[in-house]
C-alpha positions in Angstrom: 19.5 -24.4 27.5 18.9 -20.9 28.8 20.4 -18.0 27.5 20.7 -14.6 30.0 22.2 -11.5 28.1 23.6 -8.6 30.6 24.1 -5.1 29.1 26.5 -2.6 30.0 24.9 -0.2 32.3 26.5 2.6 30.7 24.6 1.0 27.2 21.2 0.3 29.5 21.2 4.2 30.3 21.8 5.6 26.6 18.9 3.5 25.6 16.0 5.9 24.6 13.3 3.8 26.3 11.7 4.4 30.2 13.5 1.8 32.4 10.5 -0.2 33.0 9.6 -0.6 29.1 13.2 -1.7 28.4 13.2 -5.1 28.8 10.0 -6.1 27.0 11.1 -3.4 24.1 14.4 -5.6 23.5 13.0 -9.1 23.6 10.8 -7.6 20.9 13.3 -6.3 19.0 15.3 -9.2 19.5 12.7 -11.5 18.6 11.6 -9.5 15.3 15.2 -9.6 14.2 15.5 -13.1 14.5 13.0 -14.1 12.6 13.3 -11.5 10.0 16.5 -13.9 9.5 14.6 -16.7 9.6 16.7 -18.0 12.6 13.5 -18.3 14.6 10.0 -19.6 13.8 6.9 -17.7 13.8 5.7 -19.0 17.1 9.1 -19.0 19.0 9.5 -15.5 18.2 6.2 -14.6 19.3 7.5 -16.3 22.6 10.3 -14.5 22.8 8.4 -11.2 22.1 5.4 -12.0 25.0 3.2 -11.6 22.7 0.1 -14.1 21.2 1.1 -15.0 17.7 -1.9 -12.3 16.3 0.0 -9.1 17.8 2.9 -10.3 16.6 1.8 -11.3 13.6 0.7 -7.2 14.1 4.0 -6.5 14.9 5.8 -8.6 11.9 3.5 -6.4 9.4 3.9 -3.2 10.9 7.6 -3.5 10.0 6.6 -4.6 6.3 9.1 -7.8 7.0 7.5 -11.0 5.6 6.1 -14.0 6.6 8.1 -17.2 6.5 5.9 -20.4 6.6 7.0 -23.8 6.7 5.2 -26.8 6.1 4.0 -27.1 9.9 2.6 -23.5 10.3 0.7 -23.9 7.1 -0.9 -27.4 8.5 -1.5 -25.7 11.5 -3.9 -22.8 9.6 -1.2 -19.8 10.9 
């Protein structure tokens, strides 16, 4: 399955971000908010976010949210 969200150009041009930053700013945002509510895993959302799973990790702290392990991250060492 693959997902594509559009967004209302009159919603893409109130967004506070340079045009070039906006894409990579809301898979980030989108990715941090879905595992905040534990709807993603760890390394999925890092995925998401285009990030390695240490800046996200970064990114995951920086916001103060916590870290959800399961069983297979924790075998893993993450």
């Amino acid at each position: 399955m693959r997902v594509h969200l559009d967004i209302a150009e009159s919603l893409a041009a109130s967004l506070r971000l340079p045009a070039a930053e906006a894409e990579a700013r809301l898979r980030r945002e989108l990715a941090l908010a879905l595992y905040g509510q534990q709807i993603l895993p760890f390394g999925k959302a890092s995925e998401l976010a285009g990030t390695t799973r240490f800046e996200f990790a970064g990114l995951v702290a920086s916001r103060s949210m916590p870290r959800h392990y399961t069983e297979e991250d924790l075998a893993r060492g993450q």
